[in-house]
GULO-801251 format. One line per 4 residues: number of its first residue (from 0); their letters; for each residue x, y, z of C-alpha. Coordinates in steps of 0.02 Angstrom, whole numbers, plus 50000, padded with zeros to 5 digits. Layout:
<pts>
NUM = A = X,Y,Z | ...
</pts>
This chain:
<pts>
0 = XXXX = 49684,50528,51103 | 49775,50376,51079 | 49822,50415,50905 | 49907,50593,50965
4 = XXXX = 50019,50482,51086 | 50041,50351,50934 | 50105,50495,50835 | 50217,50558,50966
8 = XXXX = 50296,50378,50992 | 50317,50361,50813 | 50391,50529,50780 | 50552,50490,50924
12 = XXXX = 50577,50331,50846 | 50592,50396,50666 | 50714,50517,50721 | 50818,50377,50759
16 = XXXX = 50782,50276,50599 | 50718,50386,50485 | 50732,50272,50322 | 50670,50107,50416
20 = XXXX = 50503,50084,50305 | 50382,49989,50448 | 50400,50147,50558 | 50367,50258,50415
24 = XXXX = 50227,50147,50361 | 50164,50153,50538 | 50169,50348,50553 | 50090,50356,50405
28 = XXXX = 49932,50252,50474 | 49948,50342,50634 | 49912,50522,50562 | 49781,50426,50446
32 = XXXX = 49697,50358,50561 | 49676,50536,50654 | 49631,50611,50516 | 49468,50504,50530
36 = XXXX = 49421,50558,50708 | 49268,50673,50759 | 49376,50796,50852 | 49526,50809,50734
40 = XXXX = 49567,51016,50735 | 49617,51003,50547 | 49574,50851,50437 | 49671,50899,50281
44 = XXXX = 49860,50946,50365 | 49808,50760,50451 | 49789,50668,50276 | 49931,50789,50193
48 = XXXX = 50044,50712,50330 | 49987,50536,50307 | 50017,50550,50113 | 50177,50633,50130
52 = XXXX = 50241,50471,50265 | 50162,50351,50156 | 50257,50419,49981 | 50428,50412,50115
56 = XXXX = 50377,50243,50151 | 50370,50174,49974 | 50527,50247,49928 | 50595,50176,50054
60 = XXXX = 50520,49998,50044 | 50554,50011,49849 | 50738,50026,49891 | 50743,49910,50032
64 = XXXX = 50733,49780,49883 | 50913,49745,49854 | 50936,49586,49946 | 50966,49403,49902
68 = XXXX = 51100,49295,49825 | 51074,49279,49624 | 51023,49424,49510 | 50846,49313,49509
72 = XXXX = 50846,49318,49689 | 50871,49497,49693 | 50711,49539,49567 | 50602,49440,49640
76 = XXXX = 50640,49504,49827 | 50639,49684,49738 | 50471,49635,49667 | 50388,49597,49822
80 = XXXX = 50451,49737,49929 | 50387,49843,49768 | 50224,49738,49770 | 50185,49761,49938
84 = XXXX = 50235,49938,49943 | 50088,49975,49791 | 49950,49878,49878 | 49996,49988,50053
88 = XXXX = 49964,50141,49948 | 49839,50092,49866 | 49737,50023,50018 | 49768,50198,50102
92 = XXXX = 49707,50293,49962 | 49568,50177,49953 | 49515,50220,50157 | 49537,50401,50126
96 = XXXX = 49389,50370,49989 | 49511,50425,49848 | 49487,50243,49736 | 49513,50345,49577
100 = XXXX = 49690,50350,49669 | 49692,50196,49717 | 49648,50084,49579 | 49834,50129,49473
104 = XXXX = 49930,50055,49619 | 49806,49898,49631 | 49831,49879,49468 | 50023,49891,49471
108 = XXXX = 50011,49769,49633 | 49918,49640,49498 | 50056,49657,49344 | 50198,49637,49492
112 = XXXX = 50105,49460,49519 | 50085,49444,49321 | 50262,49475,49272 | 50311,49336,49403
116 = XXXX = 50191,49216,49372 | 50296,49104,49248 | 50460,49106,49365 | 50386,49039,49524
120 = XXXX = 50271,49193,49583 | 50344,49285,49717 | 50313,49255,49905 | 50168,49358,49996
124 = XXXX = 50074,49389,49841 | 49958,49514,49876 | 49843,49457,49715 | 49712,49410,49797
128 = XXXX = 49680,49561,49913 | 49729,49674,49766 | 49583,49608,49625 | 49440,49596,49790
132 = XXXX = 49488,49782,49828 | 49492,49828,49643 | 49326,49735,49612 | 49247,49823,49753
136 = XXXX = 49305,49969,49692 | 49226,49923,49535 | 49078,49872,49599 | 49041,50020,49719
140 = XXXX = 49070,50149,49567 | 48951,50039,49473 | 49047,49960,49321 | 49010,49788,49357
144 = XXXX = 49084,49748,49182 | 49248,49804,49258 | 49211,49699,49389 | 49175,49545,49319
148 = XXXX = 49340,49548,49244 | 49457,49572,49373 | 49361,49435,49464 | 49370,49329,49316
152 = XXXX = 49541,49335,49294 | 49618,49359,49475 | 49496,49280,49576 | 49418,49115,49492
156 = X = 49528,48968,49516
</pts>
């Protein structure tokens, strides 16, 4: 029941900033989130919703990226927002139990933290949550060869 008042609260406050990507981000959770309870009335229109807020969101975190000073500057804030945005969607696809979704935008959240690796990295790298969730991915489907290599590369200091 919670969730259902969650929603509401969201949906007044997008009305009033409908590009702002934290309350898109947050609807988006909100409808998933129902979409996992016993006594949802309709699962799918639930997840549709979530998936159709989420896709808002990363546009809109994607875009949000054109901040900072020097042309540097701007990439690497551009790459984070676009960073962070790929792990979000990827995590949700990954709850809904869709990892054959999921595991193109973990892998996109890893070459974000590849590209930058030789300038400095970029701050909030999601690396490390983005190669565990990819090798449990791996690991659940049963390709621990797959496995073994993201954890090999991403995870072994």
């Amino acid at each position: 029941m919670l969730t259902r008042h969650l929603i509401d609260y969201y949906t007044r406050v997008y009305t009033i900033c409908p590009n702002n990507p934290m309350v898109l981000l947050s609807i988006s959770l909100a409808y998933l989130h129902r979409s996992m309870q016993r006594q949802c009335e309709n699962r799918h229109i639930q997840a549709l919703q979530a998936i159709t807020f989420l896709f808002e969101y990363y546009d809109a975190r994607v875009a949000a990226g054109e901040s900072g000073e020097s042309p540097t500057e701007k990439e690497r804030v551009k790459a984070e927002m676009r960073q962070e945005a790929e792990f979000n969607v990827a995590r949700s696809f990954h709850h809904l139990g869709l990892a054959h979704l999921a595991i193109p935008y973990y892998q996109r959240c890893l070459g974000i933290s590849d590209e930058w690796i030789d300038k400095g990295g970029i701050e909030g790298d999601l690396k490390w949550e983005a190669a565990y969730m990819l090798e449990m991915i791996y690991i659940t489907s049963g390709n621990p060869q797959a496995a073994m290599e993201v954890a090999e590369k991403w995870l072994v200091i």
